[in-house]
C-alpha positions in Angstrom: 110.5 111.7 129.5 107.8 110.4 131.6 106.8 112.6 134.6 106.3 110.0 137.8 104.7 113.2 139.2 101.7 113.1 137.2 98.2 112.1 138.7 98.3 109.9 135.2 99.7 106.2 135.7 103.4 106.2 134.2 102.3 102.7 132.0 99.7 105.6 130.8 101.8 107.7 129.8 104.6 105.4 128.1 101.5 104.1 126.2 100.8 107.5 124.6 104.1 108.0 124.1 104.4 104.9 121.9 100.8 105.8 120.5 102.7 109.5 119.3 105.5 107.6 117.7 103.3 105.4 115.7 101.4 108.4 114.7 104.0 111.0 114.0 106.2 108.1 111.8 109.1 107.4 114.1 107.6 103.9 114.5 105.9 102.7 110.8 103.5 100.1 109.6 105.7 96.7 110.1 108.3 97.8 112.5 109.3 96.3 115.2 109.5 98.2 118.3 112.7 98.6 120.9 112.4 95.9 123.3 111.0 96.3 127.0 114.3 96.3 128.2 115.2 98.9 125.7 112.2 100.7 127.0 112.7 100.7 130.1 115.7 102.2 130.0 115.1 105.1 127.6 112.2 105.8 129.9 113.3 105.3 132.8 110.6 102.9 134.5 110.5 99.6 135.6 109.6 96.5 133.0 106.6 95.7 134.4 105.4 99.2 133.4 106.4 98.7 130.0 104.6 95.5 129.4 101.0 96.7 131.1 101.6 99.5 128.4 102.5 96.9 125.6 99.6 94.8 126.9 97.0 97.4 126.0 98.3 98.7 123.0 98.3 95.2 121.8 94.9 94.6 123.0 93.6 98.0 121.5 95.4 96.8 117.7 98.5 98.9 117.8 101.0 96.7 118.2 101.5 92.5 117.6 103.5 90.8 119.6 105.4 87.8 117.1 106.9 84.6 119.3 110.5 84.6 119.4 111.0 87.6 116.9 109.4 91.5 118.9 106.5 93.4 119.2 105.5 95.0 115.5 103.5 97.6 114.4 100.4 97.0 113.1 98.9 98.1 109.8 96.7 101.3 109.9 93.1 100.2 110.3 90.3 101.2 108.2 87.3 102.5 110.5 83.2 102.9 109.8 80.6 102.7 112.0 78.4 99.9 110.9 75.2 101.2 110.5 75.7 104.1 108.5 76.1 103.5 104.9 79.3 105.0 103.5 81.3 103.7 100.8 84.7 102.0 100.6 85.9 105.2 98.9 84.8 107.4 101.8 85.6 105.6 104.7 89.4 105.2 103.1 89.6 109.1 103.0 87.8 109.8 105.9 90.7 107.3 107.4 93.6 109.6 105.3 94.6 106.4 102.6 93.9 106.4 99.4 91.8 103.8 97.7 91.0 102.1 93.9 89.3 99.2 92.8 90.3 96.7 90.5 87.4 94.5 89.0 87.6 91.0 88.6 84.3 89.5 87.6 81.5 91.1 86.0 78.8 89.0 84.2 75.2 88.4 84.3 73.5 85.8 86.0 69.9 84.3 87.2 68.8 85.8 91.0 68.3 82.7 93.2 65.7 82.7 95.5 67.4 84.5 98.5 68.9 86.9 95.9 65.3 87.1 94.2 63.2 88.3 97.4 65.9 90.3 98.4 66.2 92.3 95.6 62.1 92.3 94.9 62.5 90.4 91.9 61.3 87.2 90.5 63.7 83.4 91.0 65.8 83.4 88.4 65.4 87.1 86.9 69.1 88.3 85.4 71.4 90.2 88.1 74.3 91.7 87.4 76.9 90.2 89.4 80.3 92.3 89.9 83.2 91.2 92.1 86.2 94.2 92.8 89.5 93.7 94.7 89.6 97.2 96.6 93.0 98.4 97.7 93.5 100.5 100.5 96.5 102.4 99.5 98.9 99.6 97.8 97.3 96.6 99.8 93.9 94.8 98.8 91.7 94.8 101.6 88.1 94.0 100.6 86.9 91.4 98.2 83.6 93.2 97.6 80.6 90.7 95.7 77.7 93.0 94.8 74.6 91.6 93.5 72.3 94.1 91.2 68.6 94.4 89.7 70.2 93.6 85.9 67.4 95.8 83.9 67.7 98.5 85.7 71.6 98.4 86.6 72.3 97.4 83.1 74.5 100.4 82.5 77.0 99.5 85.0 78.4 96.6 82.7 80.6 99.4 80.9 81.3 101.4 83.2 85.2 101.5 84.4 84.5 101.5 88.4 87.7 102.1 89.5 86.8 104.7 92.1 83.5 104.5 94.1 80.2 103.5 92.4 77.8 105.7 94.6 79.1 108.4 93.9 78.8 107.4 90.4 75.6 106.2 90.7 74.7 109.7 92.7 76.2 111.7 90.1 75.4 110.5 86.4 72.3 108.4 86.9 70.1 110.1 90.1 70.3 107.1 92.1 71.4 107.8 96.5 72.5 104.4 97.8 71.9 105.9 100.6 69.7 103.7 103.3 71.3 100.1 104.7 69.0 96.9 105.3 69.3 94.0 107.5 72.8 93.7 107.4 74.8 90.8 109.4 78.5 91.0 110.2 80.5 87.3 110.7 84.0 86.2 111.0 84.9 83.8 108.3 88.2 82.2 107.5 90.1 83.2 103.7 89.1 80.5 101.2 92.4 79.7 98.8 90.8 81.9 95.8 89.6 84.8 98.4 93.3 84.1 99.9 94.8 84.3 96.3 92.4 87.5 95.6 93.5 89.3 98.8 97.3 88.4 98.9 97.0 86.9 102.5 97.4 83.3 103.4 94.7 80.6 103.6 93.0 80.3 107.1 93.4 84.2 107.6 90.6 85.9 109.6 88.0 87.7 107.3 85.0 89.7 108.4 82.0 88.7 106.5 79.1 91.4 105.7 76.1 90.8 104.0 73.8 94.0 103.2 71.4 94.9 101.3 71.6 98.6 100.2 68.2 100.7 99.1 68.1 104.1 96.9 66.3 107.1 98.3 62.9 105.8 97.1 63.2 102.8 98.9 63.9 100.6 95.9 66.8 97.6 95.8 70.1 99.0 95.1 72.1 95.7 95.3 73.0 92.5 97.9 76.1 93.1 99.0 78.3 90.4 100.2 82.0 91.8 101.2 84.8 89.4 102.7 87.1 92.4 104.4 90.8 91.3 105.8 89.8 91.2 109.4 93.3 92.8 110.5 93.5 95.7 108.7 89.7 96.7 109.5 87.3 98.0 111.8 83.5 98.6 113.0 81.7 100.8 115.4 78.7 100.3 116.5 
């Protein structure tokens, strides 16, 4: 029960409560929530209390209110902080879900020009061009579109990349994706095929990043350009 004699506002404390129950698994990924009446009444406090505390947790990504059907849980977001690099694979464990990858394209291709400088190559010099649907636990969350120097990323054409590539790329072949470029970060709206890929409706929100990853010599790892279900995601800067 809520203590009214706390120094703490009681909307304060009903909003941890509900923040416990999410995390502790008596309210799970897709559930609705008792109502505010329902609410109020287990914890004894008025309704207007319940909705400032339904207000922020809605505001903060907890918690959806749907029109005419409840307030749902959300799905767990996956968190990095934007200017470190860190792989899919990481930031999923470092979150506490599991990840894979599934490719879907992998072929060669000529750079163009934006491509080209990017990468420190010539116009039309071959990349290697490999698309992966990454799943965060059972659910696709990333359509990830990397862009890499072909004669010197070869290799990576039979390679199974299922699970991260720089740690791959760390491990068997010396190479430490390890320092970020310009990177820019936009909202974009799911195409049908990157609605198809991801298993969301067209129009959903999608963030957009475009980076360009270097090794620990300073060389061109790849152009990355990652479309990331805007929902189930998050940065910090």
């Amino acid at each position: 029960m809520l203590n009214s004699e706390q120094a703490e506002p009681l909307y304060i404390q009903l909003k941890k409560a509900v923040q416990s129950a999410i995390a502790n698994g008596t309210f799970n990924s897709g559930d609705k929530i008792p109502t505010e009446i329902e609410l109020s009444e287990t914890y004894n406090v008025s309704r207007i209390t319940v909705r400032k505390a339904i207000e922020e947790l809605v505001n903060e990504g907890y918690l959806t209110k749907r029109q005419g059907k409840g307030t749902f849980v959300n799905a767990q977001k996956i968190g990095r902080k934007i200017e470190h690099v860190i792989s899919f694979t990481a930031a999923c464990k470092a979150n506490g879900v599991s990840s894979h990858s599934v490719v879907t394209e992998r072929t060669k291709l000529k750079a163009d020009q934006e491509t080209a400088e990017r990468l420190q190559i010539q116009q039309g010099e071959p990349v290697l061009y490999i698309q992966r649907k990454r799943y965060a636990g059972e659910r696709p969350l990333m359509l990830e579109n990397n862009y890499y120097p072909y004669d010197r990323f070869s290799f990576l054409m039979d390679e199974e990349l299922e699970g991260s590539v720089y740690e791959l790329l760390r491990k068997r072949y010396h190479i430490d994706p390890n320092q970020p470029g310009e990177t820019v970060l936009q909202i974009t709206l799911a195409d049908e095929q990157q609605a198809k890929l991801l298993e969301i409706p067209i129009g959903d929100p999608l963030f957009y990043m475009n980076t360009i990853i270097y090794d620990q010599d300073s060389q061109p790892v790849h152009v990355g350009k990652q479309y990331i279900i805007g929902d189930r995601y998050q940065f910090t800067l």
